[in-house]
Structures are given as C-alpha cells and as structure tokens.
Residue, then its C-alpha position, 0 to 999 in steps of 0.5 A: x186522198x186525191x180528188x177522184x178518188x173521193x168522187x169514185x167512193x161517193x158514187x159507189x156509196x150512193x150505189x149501195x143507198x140505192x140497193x134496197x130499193x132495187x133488192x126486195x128479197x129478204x134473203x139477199x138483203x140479209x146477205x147484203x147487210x153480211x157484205x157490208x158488215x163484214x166490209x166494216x169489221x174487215x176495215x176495222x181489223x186492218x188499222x191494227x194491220x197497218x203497224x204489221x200486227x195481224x191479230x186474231x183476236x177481235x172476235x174479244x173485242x166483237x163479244x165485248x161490244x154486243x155483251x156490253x149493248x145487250x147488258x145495259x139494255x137488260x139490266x138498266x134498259x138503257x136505249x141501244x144507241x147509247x149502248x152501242x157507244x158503251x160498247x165501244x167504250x168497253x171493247x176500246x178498253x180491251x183493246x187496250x188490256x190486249x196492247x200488254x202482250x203486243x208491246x211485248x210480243x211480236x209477230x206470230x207470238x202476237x197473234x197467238x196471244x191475241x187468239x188466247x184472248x178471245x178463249x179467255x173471254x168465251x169461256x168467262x162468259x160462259x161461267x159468269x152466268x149470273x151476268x151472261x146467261x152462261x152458255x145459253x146466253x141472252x135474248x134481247x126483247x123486240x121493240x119495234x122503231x127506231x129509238x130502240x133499234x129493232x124493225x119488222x124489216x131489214x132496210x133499216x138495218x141494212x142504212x144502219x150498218x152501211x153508214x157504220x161502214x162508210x164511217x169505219x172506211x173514213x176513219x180507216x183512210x184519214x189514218x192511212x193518209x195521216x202521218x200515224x199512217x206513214x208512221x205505222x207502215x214505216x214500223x211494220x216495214x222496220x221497227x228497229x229503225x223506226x225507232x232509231x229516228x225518234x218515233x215512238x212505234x209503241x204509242x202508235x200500235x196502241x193507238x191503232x188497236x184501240x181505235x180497231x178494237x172499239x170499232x169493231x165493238x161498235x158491229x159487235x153492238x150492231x150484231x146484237x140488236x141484228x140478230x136478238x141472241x148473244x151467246x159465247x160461241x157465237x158472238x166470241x167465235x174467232x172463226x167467224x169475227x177474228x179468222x175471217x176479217x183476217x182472210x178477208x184483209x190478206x186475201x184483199x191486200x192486208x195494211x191498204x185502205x181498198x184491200x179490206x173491202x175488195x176481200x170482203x166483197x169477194x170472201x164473205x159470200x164465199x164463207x156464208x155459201x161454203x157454210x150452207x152448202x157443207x153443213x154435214x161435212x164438218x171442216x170441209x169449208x175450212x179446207x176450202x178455204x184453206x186453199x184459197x189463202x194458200x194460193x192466194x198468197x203464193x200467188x200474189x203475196x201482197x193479195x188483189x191489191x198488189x195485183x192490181x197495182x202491177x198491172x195497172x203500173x204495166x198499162x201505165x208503163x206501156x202506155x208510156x212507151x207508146x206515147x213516147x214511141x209515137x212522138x219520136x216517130x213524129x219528130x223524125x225527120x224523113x228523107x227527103x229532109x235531109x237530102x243534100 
C-alpha cells in the first residue's frame, strides 16, 4: 500500500474510535456495530473472491465460530476470549473440509456446493440436540466485564468488533498486495495458464478460504457473545451471513481491498431497513434487493469500485490533457517572433 493511502485509513479508523462518543442512542449504535460488523465478514469473504471463488457458504463457517465459543464456554466454562480463538480454529477446519469440492469444482458448481454445506450444518445442528440444543439452541449466561466479554452497554462491543475489522481489512490488503495476492488474482483472471507457469493455483485457494473461513468464525464468536441466543436458523442463516457479504462484495467491487467495505457501508442498512420495513410481505425485501444487484451489475459489472476507478482515471486523463494543452500553448511562439 502506498503511503497516503495509510494515512487515509488511519484517519478513517480514528474517525470510527470517536463515533461512540459522538452517537449515544442505543438503537444507531446497535447499527453501527451492524455496519462494522458486516464490513469485517464482507472483507473476510472477499479473500476467498481473490482466487475467483465466490462462495456462499460462510454462514458454515459463521455458525461453526459462535457454536464453538457458546460450547466450550457452556459445557467447560471456558472464558470467551479464548473461545473466540477456538472458533476460528473449528471454522479454519471447515473451511478446509469445503476446499474437497473447491479443488474440484469450479464456478457455480462452487458456489453451489458451498450453499449445501451450510444446509448440511444447519440441519446437524438442529438433530444434534444433546450438543446444540436442537432447534431451540442455546443461551449464553450474562457475566458483566470485560474477562468474559458481555456489558450493560454497547460500546465495549461496538471497540471490539471495530479492532476485529481493522485487523480483518489488514490481513485482507498485506494479502492483496503480497505475491499470494497477485497470484490468486492471476488464477481467477486464468487458471489454466497460472498453471502452465508453475504456480500451484490450488495451494493458494485453500490458502485463501482457510484464512476467510476462520475470520469469519472469529464474528461468528464475536455474535454469539453480542446477541446471547445461538440457534440454527439463526446463526447458519446463509441469507444473513453467506448471501449477504456476497451482495455486499459484488455490489462494492468483488477481488478489491476498499470494494468489500464500500458495499458493506452502503447495503447492510439497506438490508436491516428493508427487513424492518417489509416485515409482513414476505419476500419483498428479497425482490428489492434482487433489483439492486441486477442493475448494479448491468450497470457497472465490476461494481462502485470500477466506477470509481473510470472516472477518477478520466479526471486524471483530462487533466492531463489540460496541463498539457496549457504548456504547449505557452511554448508557442507568437507572431511578432517569428517575423521576418
């Protein structure tokens, strides 16, 4: 990353620090940690996008990271904190158990392998009741402070899930930038010919969706101490936490660093506005968004970020053209110079 683009990132972080301070209703902060929440699990999906998987099947991996945290806190009383890493341990290791069909499969027979995995878990889940508590799911018990993660308020939340976010989007741009990153990118523009130079394309998707896999394991435990109820349809939901960070990346600029988190700022109060407001109709927020994606993408294929990229490039281009129209003017000699 250049420079300025270090500086900028810094001052929009130190922006978000000082939102609580500024926002003191509940509601709107709940929102915010919404944003910056779904910003992080945006981010995390897009690692495995690099390689040009789009997969919709991390609401597994989310599911798997709150089970993991709400289990061992549970059944061994084992602080959250270090259940957080235990789920992203566990969702890591199933990201790994997807990567059998994705060294496989391509395209949208990906994708549609990954969204049966999520069903496979969800309904494990709701049969393993001895475990899961079935359909009704579990509680986690209310401990005030920070050694166990749960507060009367929701600042602390709102820091916690900001610093997993910045780290998320760190993680997601030294990949970017790293030769993984230009290798994936190079395999998801063309596999075949990757391959044909030596470079072991398979290693590097595996590589890509473990890493999403257990970040995003990392919200799931995040979630589960957030919100107190873990249940399948819930926490396994692939509308919530696999169709919609997938929205949120193609709608933003899918395989970028600042796509994910453009997306995300933009369409996750549109989803949480849409749900509230379209309560009775069933399926009409679906529809809405389903218009959103179709013009977005006939539109600007490549999403906001591609539009962004060909209009700050024509600025640049006329700019140019200015500067340069302006200086040859200037050397232009006039005619009393060149008389006779």
């Amino acid at each position: 990353m250049k420079r300025y683009q270090i500086v900028i990132a810094a001052a929009v972080v130190v922006v978000l620090a000082l939102l609580p301070i500024v926002v003191t209703d509940q509601y709107l902060l709940n929102n915010a940690i919404l944003v910056v929440m779904f910003i992080g699990l945006t981010v995390a999906w897009n690692i495995a996008a690099f390689g040009g998987a789009l997969s919709l099947g991390h609401a597994a991996f989310f599911g798997l990271g709150s089970y993991t945290s709400a289990l061992l806190l549970l059944r061994f009383d084992i602080n959250p904190w270090i259940g957080m890493i235990g789920g992203v341990f566990v969702a890591g290791l199933g990201g790994l158990l997807l990567c059998i069909p994705l060294l496989r499969l391509r395209g949208p027979f990906f994708t549609l392998a990954s969204l049966a995995f999520v069903e496979v878990l969800r309904l494990l889940s709701i049969y393993a009741r001895g475990l899961t508590g079935g359909s009704e799911g579990l509680t986690v018990p209310s401990r005030p402070g920070w050694l166990w993660m749960s507060f009367l308020g929701r600042e602390p939340y709102y820091y916690i899930v900001l610093v997993m976010s910045v780290v998320t989007v760190a993680i997601s741009a030294a990949i970017y930038y790293s030769w993984i990153g230009y290798q994936l990118r190079a395999s998801g523009s063309d596999d075949e010919a990757v391959n044909a130079l030596g470079v072991r394309s398979s290693r590097l998707k595996v590589f890509s969706l473990v890493v999403s896999a257990a970040m995003t394991g990392a919200f799931g435990a995040f979630a589960a101490q957030y919100y107190f109820i873990i249940d399948p349809d819930t926490n396994f939901s692939y509308v919530l936490y696999a169709l919609q960070p997938a929205l949120n990346g193609i709608v933003g600029g899918m395989g970028t660093v600042l796509g994910p988190i453009i997306g995300a700022v933009l369409m996750t109060p549109l989803g949480e506005y849409l749900r509230d407001a379209f309560t009775a109709e069933q399926g009409l927020s679906y529809i809405i968004y389903g218009v959103v994606l179709i013009v977005v993408v006939m539109v600007m294929p490549g999403g906001l970020m591609s539009a962004i990229r060909t209009g700050t490039d024509r600025l640049g281009r006329g700019g140019r053209r200015r500067a340069a129209a302006a200086v040859s003017k200037e050397l232009e000699p006039t005619r009393e110079e060149v008389k006779p």
